[in-house]
C-alpha positions as CSV (number, residue, x, y, z in Angstrom):
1,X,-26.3,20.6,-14.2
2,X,-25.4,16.7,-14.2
3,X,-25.2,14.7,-11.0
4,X,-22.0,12.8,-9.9
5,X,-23.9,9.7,-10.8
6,X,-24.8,11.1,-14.6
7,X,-20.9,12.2,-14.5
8,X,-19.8,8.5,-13.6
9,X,-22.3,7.0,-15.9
10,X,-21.1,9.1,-18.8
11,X,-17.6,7.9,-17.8
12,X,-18.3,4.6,-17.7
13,X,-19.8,4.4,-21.4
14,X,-16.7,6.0,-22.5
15,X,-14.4,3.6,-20.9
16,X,-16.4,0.5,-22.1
17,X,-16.4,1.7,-25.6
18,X,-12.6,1.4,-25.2
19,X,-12.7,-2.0,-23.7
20,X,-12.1,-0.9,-20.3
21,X,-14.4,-1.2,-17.0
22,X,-13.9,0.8,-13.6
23,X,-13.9,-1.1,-10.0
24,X,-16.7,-0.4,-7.6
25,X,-14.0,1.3,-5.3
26,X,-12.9,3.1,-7.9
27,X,-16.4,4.7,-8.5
28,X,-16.7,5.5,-4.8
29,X,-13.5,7.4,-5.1
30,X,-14.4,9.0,-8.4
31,X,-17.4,10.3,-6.2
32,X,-15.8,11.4,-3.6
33,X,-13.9,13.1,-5.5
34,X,-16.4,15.2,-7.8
35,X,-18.9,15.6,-4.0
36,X,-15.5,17.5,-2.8
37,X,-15.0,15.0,-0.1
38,X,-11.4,13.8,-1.5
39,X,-8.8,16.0,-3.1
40,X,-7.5,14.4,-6.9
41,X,-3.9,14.0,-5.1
42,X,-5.5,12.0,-2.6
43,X,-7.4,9.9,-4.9
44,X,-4.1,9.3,-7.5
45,X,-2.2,8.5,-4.0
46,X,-4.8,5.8,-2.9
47,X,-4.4,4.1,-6.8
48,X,-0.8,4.1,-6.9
49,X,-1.1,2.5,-3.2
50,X,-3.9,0.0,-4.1
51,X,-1.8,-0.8,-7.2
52,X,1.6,-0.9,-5.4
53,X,3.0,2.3,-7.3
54,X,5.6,3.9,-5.8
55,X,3.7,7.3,-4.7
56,X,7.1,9.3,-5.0
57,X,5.5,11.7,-2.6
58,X,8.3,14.2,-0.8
59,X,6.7,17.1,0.8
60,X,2.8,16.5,0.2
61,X,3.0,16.6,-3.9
62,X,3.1,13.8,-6.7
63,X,6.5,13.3,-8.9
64,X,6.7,11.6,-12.3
């Protein structure tokens, strides 16, 4: 089985073949999230916030 680090690695080569780089906050979360510490809502709710992205939350869950 991979480790969160080979996971994040693995994810990071595919985003720089497209061009694209992640944030070192961004890997923490991406961490946390794969070690079970932080839910995926939580994580897309602290990206729209960092990015000032109206959450839309209304009753604990994510709308388009």
């Amino acid at each position: 089985m991979k480790t969160t680090e080979q996971i994040i690695q693995n994810a990071e080569a595919s985003l720089r073949m497209e061009g694209l780089y992640i944030s070192e906050e961004a890997r923490r979360e991406c961490a946390q999230v794969l070690n079970g510490e932080m839910t995926h809502e939580q994580y897309v709710m602290n990206v729209r916030s960092r990015y000032g992205v109206d959450t839309g939350a209304s009753n604990g869950k994510l709308q388009s």
